[in-house]
N, C-alpha and C positions, 0 to 999 in steps of 0.2 A: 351766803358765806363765801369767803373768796378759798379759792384751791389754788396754792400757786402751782403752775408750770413748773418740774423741774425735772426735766428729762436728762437726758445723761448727754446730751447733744454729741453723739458719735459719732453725727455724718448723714448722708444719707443714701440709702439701700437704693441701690437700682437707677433706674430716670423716673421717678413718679413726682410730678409736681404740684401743684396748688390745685390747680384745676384738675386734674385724675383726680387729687385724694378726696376734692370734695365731690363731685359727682359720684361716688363709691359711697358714702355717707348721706346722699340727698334725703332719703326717706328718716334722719335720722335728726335731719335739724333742718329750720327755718332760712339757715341762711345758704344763701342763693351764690353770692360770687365772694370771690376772691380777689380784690381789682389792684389796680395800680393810675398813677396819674403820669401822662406819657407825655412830651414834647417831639412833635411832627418835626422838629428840625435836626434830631438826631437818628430819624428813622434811614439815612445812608449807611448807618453802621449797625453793619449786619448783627451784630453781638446784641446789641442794644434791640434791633427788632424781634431777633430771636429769644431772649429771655424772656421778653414780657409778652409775647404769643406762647411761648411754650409752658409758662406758669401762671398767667394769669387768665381770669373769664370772663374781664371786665375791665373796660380804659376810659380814662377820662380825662380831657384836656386841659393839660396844663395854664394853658395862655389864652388859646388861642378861639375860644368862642365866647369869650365876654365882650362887652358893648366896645372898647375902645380899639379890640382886633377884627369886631364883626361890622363898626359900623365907623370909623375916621373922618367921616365928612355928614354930615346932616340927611340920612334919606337915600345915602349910597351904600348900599349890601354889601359885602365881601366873604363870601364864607368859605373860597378856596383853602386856608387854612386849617378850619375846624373840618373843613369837609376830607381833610387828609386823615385826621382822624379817626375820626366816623367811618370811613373808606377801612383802613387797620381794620377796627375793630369787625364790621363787617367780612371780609377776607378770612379772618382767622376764628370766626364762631366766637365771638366776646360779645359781649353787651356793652352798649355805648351810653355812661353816663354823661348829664352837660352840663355844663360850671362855668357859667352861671350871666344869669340874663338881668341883672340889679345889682349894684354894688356903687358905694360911694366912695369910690378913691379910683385911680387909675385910669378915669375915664376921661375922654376926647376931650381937647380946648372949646370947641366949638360950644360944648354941652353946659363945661362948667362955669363957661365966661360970659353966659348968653343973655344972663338976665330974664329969665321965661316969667314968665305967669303961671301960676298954680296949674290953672287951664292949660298953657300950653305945652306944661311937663309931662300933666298928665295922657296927653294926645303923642309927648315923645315916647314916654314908657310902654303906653299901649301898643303904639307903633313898631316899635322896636318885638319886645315880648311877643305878640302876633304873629311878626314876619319871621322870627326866628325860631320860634317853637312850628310856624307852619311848615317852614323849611326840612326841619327834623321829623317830621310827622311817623310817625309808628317805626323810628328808628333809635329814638334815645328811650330806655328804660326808663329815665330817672334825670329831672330835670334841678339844678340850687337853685329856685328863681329869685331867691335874694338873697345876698352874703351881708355876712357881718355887719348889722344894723345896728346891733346893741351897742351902748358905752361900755367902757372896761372898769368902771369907777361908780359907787352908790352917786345918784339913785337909781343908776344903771336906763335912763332914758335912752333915745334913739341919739345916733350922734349926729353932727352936723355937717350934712354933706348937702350936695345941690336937688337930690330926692326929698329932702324933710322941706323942701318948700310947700310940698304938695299940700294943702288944708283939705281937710272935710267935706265932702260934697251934701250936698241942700239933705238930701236923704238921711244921712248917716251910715249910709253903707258900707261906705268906702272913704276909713276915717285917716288912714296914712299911705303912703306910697307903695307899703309892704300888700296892704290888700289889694291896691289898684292891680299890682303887677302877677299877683295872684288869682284874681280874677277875668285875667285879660290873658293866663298860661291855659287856664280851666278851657276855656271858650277856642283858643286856635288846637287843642292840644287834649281830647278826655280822657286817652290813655296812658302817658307817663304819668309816670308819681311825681308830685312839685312837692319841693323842699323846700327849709329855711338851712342854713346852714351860719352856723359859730363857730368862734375859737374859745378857750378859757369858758367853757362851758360845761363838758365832757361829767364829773364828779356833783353831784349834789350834795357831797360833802367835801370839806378841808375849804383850800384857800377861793375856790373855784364854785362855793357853794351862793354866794350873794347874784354873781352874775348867772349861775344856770335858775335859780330860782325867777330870776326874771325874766331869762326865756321861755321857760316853761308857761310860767304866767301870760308874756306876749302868746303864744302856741294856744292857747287855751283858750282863750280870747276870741283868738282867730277863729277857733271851732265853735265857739259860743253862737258867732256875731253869722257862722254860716261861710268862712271864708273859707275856698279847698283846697287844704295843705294833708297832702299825704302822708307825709314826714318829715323830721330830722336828721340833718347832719350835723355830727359831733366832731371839729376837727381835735387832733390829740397831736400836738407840735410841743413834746415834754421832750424828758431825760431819762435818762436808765432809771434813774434813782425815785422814780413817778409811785408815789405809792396808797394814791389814791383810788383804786379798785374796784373793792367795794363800792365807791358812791358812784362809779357809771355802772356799777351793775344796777343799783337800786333809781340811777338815775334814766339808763333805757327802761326797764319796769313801767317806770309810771307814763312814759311815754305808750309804751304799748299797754295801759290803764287806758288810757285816752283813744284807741283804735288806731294809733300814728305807725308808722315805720320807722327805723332806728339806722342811720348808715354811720357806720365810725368812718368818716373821709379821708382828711389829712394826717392820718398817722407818720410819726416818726420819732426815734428813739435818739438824739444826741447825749453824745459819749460827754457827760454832766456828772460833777456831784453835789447840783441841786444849787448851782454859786454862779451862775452863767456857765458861760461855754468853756472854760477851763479844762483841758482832760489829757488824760494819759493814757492813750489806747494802752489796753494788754488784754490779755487771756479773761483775764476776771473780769473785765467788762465787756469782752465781747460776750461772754456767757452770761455776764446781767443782762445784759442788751436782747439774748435767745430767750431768756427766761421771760423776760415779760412780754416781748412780743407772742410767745407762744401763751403768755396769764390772758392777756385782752383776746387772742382770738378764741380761746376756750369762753370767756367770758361771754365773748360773740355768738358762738355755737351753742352755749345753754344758754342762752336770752330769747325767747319768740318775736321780741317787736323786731332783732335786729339781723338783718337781712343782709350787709354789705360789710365785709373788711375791707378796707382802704388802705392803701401809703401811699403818701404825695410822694412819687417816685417809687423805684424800687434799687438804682441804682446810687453807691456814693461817688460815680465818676459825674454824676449830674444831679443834683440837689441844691434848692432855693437856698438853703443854707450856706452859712461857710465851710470852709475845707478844713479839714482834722475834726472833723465833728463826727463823724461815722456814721450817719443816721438808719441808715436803709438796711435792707437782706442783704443786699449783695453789694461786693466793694468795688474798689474804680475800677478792677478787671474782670467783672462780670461773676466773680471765684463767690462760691456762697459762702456768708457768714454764717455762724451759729444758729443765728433766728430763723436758717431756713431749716435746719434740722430739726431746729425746737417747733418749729410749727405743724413741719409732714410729720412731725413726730403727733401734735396732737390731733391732726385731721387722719392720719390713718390708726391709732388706735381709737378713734369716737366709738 
């Protein structure tokens, strides 16, 4: 049953942040971090490094370690980037999650124009996946080793990028790109946890329920056939106005039914009434915006499969999004919104 969040959002007492309030709670719930997703090219401005060290326990890179920032030329490394990252999180006692080693969009000319053979994708992917998880070895927590494979549309198949070339191997073991690259995380990598990670997933019920149903399905599969996915990520790129609940709460459940881990990723709250991006920042919707941020990580905290709060960012001076959308805790000058009171409000009375 959902409990909403509705704290009086009054502010917040003292300096206690994300990370104090939830290690004061650890024995009290499953979930482990409090993260945020950081971009290494903002890391000169002191504000920006200091909020998300001083509130978060957990970073993940924005950009900057996926195939077309990691690898630009065929066979040539670069991990200075992610490795600034990584470095962050390291320095300030965070946990380094990594996003992501598989993804069909955004990726290098070289890769998508190449014309490979089934065979010699599969010897890129492996390649890549290998060198990159070898790289991170016993310093990323928690790897996405494939993003957004599903279609957004019934009958919700894989979509078509230059990975779905991959066919079948003589065995059957490795029947699409998603197990190749999972199988090839397992073997450079025993101890992060490998994720899949989606969008328009989150809910197994309302409008969100046809495409989580066929993740879940793909995930299941995967554990059937033997492939080792640790868990899911759910990203949650909605609106104030989100009020489907309920079905990520019943939709991490059945993931941790299945022995998986549950990370909510890309969270973010845009200032919506559910019409597109239309809005009218005021008081009453910074306080919708407090409220459910503080609904889902309550949500987060009574859940066991789910281990990770996520916001693709934390600031609205820097967000994927457009500008007047207000998505994040904290606004373009680092000053807290509501949603951070509504949260230290729920992590420090658990």
């Amino acid at each position: 049953k959902l409990l909403l969040a509705t704290s009086i959002l009054t502010g917040v007492s003292g300096s206690e942040t994300f990370r104090d309030a939830l290690s004061n709670i650890s024995g009290k719930t499953t979930t482990k971090y409090v993260g945020a997703a950081v971009n290494e090219g903002y890391f000169d401005d002191a504000p920006y490094k200091e909020t998300s060290s001083d509130y978060y326990n957990l970073v993940t890179a924005e950009n900057s370690c996926k195939f077309s920032a990691v690898q630009k030329t065929q066979g040539t490394f670069d991990f200075a980037s992610c490795d600034q990252v990584a470095q962050f999180a390291e320095d300030n006692d965070m946990a380094f999650r990594g996003h992501n080693t598989c993804w069909g969009v955004y990726n290098p000319s070289w890769l998508d124009n190449g014309n490979f053979t089934s065979s010699e994708l599969v010897d890129i992917l492996e390649n890549h996946v290998t060198t990159v998880l070898d790289h991170y070895r016993g310093k990323a927590v928690a790897w996405d080793i494939v993003n957004e494979a599903i279609s957004d549309s019934a009958p919700y198949d894989f979509k078509a990028n230059t990975w779905n070339n991959i066919t079948a191997d003589a065995d059957g073991i490795n029947t699409n790109y998603i197990d190749v690259a999972f199988f090839a995380a397992r073997k450079a990598e025993p101890n992060a946890k490998l994720f899949y990670n989606d969008y328009n997933v989150a809910s197994s019920q309302g409008w969100s329920q046809g495409k989580s149903d066929a993740m879940y399905n793909m995930v299941k599969s995967m554990l059937d056939r033997g492939v080792p996915i640790d868990g899911v990520g759910l990203q949650m790129h909605v609106g104030t106005g989100y009020d489907l609940v309920d079905g990520v709460i019943a939709n991490m459940e059945r993931y941790g039914a299945l022995g998986l881990e549950v990370h909510i990723t890309e969270l973010d709250l845009v200032c919506s009434q559910q019409n597109g991006y239309d809005c009218v920042w005021s008081d009453d919707m910074e306080q919708q915006q407090g409220e459910l941020y503080a609904t889902l990580l309550k949500a987060c905290l009574d859940t066991d499969a789910c281990t990770n709060f996520e916001t693709w960012g934390f600031t609205d001076a820097h967000s994927w999004l457009e500008d007047g959308t207000h998505p994040l805790p904290f606004d373009e000058n680092y000053n807290q919104k509501k949603a951070v009171g509504s949260m230290l409000d729920i992590l420090t009375g658990y």
